[in-house]
NUNUTOR-668090 format. One line per 8 residues: number of its first residue (from 1); for each residue x, y negated, z of C-alpha. Coordinates in steps of 0.02 Angstrom, whole numbers, always signed. Layout:
NUM> X:Y:Z | ... $
***
This chain:
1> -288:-943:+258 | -194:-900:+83 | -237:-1006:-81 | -196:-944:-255 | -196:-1051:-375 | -268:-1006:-562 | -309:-1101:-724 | -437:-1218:-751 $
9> -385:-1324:-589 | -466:-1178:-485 | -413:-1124:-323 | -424:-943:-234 | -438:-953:-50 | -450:-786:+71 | -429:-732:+230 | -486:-575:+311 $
17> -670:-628:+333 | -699:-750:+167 | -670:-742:-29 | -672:-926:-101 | -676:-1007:-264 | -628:-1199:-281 | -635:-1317:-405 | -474:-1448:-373 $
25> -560:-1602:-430 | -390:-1703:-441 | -476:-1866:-499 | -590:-1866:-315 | -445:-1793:-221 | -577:-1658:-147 | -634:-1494:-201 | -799:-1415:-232 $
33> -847:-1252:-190 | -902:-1123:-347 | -917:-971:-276 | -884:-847:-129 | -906:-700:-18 | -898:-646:+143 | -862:-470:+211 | -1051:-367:+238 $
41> -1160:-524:+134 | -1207:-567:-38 | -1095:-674:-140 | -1159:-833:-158 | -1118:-978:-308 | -1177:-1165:-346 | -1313:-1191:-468 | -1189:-1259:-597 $
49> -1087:-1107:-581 | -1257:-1018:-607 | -1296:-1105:-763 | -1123:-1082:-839 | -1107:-907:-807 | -1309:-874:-820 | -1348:-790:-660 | -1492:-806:-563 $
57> -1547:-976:-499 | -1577:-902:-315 | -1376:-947:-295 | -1359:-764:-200 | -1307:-594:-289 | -1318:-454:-191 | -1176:-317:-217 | -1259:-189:-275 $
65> -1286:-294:-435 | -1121:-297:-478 | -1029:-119:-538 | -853:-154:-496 | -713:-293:-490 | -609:-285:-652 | -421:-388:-657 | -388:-359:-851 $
73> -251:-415:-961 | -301:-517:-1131 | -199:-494:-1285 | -293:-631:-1382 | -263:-779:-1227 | -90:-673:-1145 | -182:-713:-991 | -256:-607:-857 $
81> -428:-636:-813 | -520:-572:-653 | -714:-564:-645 | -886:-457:-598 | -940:-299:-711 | -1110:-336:-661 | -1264:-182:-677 | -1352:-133:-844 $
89> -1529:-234:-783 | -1426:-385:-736 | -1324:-365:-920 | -1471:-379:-1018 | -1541:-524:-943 | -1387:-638:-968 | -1328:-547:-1113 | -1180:-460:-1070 $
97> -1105:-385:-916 | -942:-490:-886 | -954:-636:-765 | -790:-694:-773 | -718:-793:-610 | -540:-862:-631 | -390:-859:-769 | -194:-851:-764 $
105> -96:-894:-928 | +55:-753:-908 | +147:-744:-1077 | +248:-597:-1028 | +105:-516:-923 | +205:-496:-767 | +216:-632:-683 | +57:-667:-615 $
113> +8:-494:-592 | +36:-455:-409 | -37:-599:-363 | -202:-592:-487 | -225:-393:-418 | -210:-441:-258 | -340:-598:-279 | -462:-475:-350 $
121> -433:-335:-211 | -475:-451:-65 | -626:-481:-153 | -685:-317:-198 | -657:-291:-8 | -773:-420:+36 | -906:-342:-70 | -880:-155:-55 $
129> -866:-142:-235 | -737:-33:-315 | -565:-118:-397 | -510:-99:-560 | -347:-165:-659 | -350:-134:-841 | -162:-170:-904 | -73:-257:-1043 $
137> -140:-187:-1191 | -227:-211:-1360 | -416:-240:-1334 | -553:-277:-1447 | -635:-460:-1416 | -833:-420:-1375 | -952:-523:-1420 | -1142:-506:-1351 $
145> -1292:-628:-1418 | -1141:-788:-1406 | -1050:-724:-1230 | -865:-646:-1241 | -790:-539:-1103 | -608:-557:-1115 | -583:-398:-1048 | -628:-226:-1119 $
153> -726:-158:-984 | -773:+0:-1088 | -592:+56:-1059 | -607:+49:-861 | -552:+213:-771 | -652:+304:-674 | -596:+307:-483 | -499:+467:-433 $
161> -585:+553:-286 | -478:+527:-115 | -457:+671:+2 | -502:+644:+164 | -418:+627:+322 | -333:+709:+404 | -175:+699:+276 | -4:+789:+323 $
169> +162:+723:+298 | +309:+826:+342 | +327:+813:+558 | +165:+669:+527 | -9:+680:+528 | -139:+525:+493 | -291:+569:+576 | -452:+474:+605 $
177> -481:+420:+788 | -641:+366:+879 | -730:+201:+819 | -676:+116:+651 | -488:+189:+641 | -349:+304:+596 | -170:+347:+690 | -9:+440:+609 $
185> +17:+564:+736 | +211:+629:+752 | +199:+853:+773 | +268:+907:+937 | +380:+1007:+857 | +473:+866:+799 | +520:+821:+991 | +560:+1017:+1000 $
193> +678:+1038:+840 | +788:+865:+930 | +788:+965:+1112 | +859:+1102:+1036 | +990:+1028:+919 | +1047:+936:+1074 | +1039:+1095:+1174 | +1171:+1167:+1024 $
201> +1269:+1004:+1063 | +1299:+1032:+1238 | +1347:+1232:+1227 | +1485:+1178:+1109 | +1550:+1043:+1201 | +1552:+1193:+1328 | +1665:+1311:+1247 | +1769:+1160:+1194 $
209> +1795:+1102:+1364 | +1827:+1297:+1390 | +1959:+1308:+1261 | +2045:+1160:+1317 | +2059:+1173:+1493 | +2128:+1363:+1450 | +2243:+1284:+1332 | +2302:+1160:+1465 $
217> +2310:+1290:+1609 | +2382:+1473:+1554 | +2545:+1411:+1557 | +2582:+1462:+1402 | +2652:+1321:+1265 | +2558:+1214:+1162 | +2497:+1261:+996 | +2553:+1212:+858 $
225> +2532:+1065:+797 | +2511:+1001:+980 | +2392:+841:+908 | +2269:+999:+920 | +2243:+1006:+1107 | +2206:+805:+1090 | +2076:+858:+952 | +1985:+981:+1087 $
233> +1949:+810:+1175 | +1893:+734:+1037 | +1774:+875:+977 | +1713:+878:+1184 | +1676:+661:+1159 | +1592:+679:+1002 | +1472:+812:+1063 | +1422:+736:+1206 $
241> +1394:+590:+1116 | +1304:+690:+989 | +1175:+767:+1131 | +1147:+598:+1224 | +1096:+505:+1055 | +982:+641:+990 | +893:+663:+1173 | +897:+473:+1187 $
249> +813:+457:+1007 | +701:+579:+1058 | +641:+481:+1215 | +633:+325:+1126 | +534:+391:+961 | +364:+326:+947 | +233:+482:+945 | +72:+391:+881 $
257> +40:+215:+751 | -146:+182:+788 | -233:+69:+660 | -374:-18:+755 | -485:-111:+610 | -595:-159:+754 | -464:-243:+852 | -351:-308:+705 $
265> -184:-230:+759 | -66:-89:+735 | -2:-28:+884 | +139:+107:+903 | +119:+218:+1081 | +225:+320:+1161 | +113:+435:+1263 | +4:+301:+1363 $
273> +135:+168:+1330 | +118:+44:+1213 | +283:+0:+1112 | +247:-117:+999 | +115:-222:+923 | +77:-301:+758 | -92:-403:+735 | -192:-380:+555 $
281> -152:-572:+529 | +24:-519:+499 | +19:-377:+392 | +17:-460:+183 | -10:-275:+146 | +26:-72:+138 | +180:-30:+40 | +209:+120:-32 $
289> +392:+167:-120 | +404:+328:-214 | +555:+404:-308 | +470:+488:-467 | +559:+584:-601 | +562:+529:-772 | +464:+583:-919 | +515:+719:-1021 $
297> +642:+822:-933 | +636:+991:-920 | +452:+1031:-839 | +411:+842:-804 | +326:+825:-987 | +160:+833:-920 | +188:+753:-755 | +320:+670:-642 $
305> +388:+751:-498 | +390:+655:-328 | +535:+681:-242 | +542:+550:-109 | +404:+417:-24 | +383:+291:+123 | +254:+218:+180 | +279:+15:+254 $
313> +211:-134:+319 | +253:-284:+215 | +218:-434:+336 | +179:-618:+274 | +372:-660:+317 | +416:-531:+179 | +484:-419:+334 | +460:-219:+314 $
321> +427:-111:+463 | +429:+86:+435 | +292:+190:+463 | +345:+357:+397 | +452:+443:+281 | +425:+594:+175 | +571:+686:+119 | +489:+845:+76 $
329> +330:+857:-59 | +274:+944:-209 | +157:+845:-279 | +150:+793:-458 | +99:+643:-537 | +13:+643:-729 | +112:+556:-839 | -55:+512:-916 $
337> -81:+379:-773 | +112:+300:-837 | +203:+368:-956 | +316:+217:-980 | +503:+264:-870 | +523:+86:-799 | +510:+61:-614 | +381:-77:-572 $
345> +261:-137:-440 | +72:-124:-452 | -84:-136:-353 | -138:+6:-261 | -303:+66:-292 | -448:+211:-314 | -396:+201:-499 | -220:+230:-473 $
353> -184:+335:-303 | -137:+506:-355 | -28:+560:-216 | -62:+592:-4 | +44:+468:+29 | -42:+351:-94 | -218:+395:-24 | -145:+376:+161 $
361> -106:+197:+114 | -273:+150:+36 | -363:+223:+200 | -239:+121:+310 | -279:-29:+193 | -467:-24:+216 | -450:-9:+387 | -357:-150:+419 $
369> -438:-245:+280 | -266:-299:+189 | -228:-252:+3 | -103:-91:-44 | +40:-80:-147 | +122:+43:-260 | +301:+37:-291 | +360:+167:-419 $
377> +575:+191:-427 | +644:+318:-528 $
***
């Protein structure tokens, strides 16, 4: 169970199956549940939360009243807040579409961030609802018959479509598998490409130990200088060693990462054995690194160049574990989406996933029902 804690003496809690909202009553010592949600059902709230927030008095809303989940930054209050864009019916009734859920003061606008976006992902999970983070910015205060949205939901993006699987990735492949799940799938030709290379390695440590055992046995002097005959052997070690690490790697490589949302674990397989294991209740979330040009140079005016990704798992002890790396791609990123050249670390979303790898992550994310994160280096 994780807690996040927010202004107002609230209190976030979440886990994989629940989305709560506390009130810390520090003179009682106990806390009152507001609101919450639970993965597949309504959300459901108090009656005094109702009558604050003037919803309806049945203390259920179902999701398809509410539009999307907006995280938004506040120039007026330097404070991010994270509520419910609620439908156009529901709007008119209360008098304006913002239902507003919890606050963090965040004078600089990056330190609460991570931890806001990721508050609001788990619950747009829980509902189904689409995620949105509108960023540090200037935004006009509204103001509808006496209620004010912090946030200026007018300047929402619109999510960009995702492609679907399967996705290719250099020698990798993520590809849906039966029942509610997905698996990177490592090429064949990968296992090929090492065979041969350490095929390569053993004919020259052939015609070394050819030249050197001539060298030693025509009866003819040394060359000169003589340390090379003692180089021979050390060209014949350093091939052999050469072959048995590359066929060894090749044994040992891991040819499929399943991602069972069903089961709650990630499990890497080697044919029909089963290497390793990581349950859902470890993974904090998907982490994505991507080396990105800068704006400006040469052709990267009107979008940044990706020249380098990997796809992780972060786990709750802050330990990474690979999943793939893609050294090759040509894919471009507008420099409409971030046009400032500083490296930083955002939510993942629908909103901001431009790239395969990016959309890889957010399908791995939903399946395992943990947040995804975007981690831009230049």
């Amino acid at each position: 169970m994780e807690r996040i804690a927010a202004a107002d003496n609230l209190i976030i809690e979440l886990d994989t199956e629940r989305w709560r909202l506390l009130a810390d009553g520090l003179s009682s010592g106990s806390e009152r549940l507001l609101f919450e949600a639970e993965s597949g059902g309504p959300a459901r709230y108090v009656s005094a939360f109702a009558a604050r927030r003037k919803l309806p008095s049945s203390g259920a809303l179902n999701p398809d009243r509410i539009e999307r989940i907006v995280l938004g930054w506040s120039e007026k209050d330097a404070a991010w807040h994270l509520g419910l864009v609620l439908d156009q019916p529901l709007a008119e009734e209360r008098g304006s579409r913002w239902c507003g859920l919890a606050t963090w003061q965040d004078p600089d606008g990056g330190i609460f961030r991570e931890v806001a976006g990721h508050a609001g992902q788990s619950l747009a999970h829980k509902l189904a609802r689409p995620f949105a983070l509108v960023p540090p910015k200037p935004v006009v205060m509204q103001n509808v018959q006496g209620m004010t949205a912090p946030v200026d939901t007018s300047e929402v993006r619109q999510p960009i479509p995702q492609p679907e699987l399967p996705l290719k990735f250099d020698q990798w492949s993520l590809q849906p598998v039966s029942g509610r799940g997905a698996a990177l799938i490592l090429a064949p030709s990968w296992a090929r490409s090492r065979f041969v290379r350490a095929g390569w390695y053993i004919i020259l440590m052939g015609v070394f130990i050819v030249l050197t055992l001539t060298t030693l046995t025509s009866g003819i002097a040394f060359p000169r200088p003589e340390f090379l005959v003692y180089l021979g052997f050390a060209s014949i070690l350093i091939m052999a060693l050469a072959a048995l690490i590359t066929l060894i790697g090749a044994a040992l490589q891991p040819k499929r990462i399943v991602f069972d949302g069903a089961a709650g674990i990630v499990v890497w397989m080697r044919g029909r054995s089963v290497i390793r294991q990581i349950p859902a209740g470890m993974i904090r979330e998907i982490y994505v690194s991507q080396v990105v040009s800068k704006v400006g140079r040469w052709a990267d005016r009107e979008a940044r160049r990706v020249r380098h990704g990997e796809l992780n798992l972060l786990l709750n002890d802050n330990a990474f574990v690979p999943l793939l790396v893609q050294a090759r791609t040509e894919e471009m990123i507008p420099v409409t989406d971030d046009p400032l050249d500083e490296e930083s670390v955002s939510p993942l979303t629908v909103f901001t996933a431009r790239t395969r790898l990016q959309s890889a992550a957010l399908a791995i994310a939903e399946i395992m029902h943990v947040p995804a994160t975007y981690d831009k280096r230049l």
